[in-house]
C-alpha positions in Angstrom: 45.1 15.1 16.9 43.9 18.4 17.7 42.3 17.1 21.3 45.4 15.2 21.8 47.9 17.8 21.7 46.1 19.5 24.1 47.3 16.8 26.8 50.3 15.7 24.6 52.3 19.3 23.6 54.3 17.0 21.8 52.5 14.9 19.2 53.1 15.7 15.9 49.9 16.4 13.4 52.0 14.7 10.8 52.7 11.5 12.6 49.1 11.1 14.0 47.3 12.2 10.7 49.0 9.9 8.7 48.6 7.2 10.4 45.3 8.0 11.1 44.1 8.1 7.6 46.4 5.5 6.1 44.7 2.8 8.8 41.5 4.5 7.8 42.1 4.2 4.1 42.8 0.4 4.2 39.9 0.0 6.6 37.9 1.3 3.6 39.3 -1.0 1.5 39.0 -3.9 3.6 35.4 -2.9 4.3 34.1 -2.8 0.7 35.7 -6.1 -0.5 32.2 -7.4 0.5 30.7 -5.4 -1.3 32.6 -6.1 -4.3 33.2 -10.1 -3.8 29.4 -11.1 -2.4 27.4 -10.2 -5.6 30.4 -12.1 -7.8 29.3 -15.5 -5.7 25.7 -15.2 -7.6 24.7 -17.3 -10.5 25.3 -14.7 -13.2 27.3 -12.5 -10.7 24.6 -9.6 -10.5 24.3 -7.9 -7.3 19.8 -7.8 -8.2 20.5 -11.8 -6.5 21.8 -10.8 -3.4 20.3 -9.6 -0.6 21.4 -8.3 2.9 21.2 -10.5 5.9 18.6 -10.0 8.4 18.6 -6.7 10.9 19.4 -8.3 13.9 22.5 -10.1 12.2 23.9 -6.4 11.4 24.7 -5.1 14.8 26.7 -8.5 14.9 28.3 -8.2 12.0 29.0 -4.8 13.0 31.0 -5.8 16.0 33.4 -8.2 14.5 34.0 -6.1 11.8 34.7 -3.4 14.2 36.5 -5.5 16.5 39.1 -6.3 14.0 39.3 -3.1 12.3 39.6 -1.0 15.3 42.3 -2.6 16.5 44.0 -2.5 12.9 42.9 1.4 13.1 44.6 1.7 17.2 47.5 -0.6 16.3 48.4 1.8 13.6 47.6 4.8 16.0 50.1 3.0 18.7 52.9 3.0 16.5 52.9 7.2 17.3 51.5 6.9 20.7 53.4 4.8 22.0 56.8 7.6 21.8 54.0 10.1 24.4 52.1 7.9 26.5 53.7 5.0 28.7 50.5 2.4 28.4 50.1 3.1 24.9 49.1 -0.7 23.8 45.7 0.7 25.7 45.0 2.4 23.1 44.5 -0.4 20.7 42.2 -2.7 22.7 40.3 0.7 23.2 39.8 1.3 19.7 38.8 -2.2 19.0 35.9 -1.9 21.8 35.0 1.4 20.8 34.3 0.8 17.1 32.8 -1.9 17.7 30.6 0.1 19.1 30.6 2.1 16.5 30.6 -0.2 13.9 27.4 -2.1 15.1 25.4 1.6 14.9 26.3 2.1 11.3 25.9 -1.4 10.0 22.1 -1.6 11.9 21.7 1.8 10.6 22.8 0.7 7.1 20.3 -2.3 7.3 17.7 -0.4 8.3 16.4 1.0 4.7 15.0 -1.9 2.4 14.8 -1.0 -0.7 15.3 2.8 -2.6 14.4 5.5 0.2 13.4 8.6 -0.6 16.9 11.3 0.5 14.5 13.3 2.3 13.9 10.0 4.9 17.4 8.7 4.2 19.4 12.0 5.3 17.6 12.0 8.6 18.9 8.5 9.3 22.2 9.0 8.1 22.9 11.7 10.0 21.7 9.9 13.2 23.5 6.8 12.9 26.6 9.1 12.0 25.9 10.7 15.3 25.4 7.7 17.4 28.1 5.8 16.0 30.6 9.0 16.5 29.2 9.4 20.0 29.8 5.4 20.8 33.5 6.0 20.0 34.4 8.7 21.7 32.5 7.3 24.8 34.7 4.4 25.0 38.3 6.1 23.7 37.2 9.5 26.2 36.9 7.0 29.2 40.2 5.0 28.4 42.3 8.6 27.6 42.3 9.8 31.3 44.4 6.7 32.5 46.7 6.9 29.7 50.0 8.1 31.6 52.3 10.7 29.4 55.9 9.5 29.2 58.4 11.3 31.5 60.7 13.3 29.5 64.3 12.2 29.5 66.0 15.6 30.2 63.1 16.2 33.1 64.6 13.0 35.1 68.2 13.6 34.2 67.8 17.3 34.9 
């Protein structure tokens, strides 16, 4: 919000912030259900059983589960924009592709440690892949935004 309203005077923090983080909480939840389901599916349902698919897979995974939550996240996001911007359903097919992006970062980043790290060589990776996955995002949103057309105020026209 606080980059938008620099382009749209009109957007209201509390619209676009809570829409924002209610699509993000449920994105949350949606993401840790398999977390919390896949070690239930073991034979005495302890998560020691499972273990993590293979690091190419992630990226992958990353991407579909981006895919379908980005465009939950923009769909949400489009329910505000779409009173400020005239091609507003833009904005949810760029959020898709851009955390989809930025899902496939963070879930090879995840994969990347196997077994306990020490947080001295986790933090450094962390931070990265919270870098790169925040740069691969605003990459693909930042080069959609320009070509986003602001709605023509009514009393403009009329007056």
């Amino acid at each position: 919000w606080w980059l938008l309203r620099l382009w749209l005077t009109r957007l209201a923090a509390s619209a676009w912030v809570g829409v924002t983080v209610a699509a993000a909480v449920a994105g949350w939840m949606l993401g840790m259900l398999p977390s919390v389901l896949v070690p239930l599916l073991g034979s005495d349902g302890s998560a020691s059983e499972v273990t993590g698919p293979p690091l190419w897979v992630m990226p992958l995974v990353g991407i579909g589960t981006g895919l379908v939550l980005g465009g939950l996240f923009g769909l949400a996001q489009y329910a505000v924009l779409r009173h400020h911007v005239r091609n507003a359903r833009a904005w949810v097919w760029t959020n898709a592709v851009g955390w989809a992006a930025a899902m496939a970062v963070m879930f090879t980043g995840a994969g990347i440690p196997a077994g306990p790290w020490p947080w001295v060589e986790l933090l450094p990776l962390a931070a990265a892949t919270g870098v790169l996955a925040g740069m691969a995002i605003g990459a693909v949103t930042g080069a959609v935004l320009p070509y986003l057309e602001p709605a023509v105020s009514r009393a403009v026209v009329s007056g």
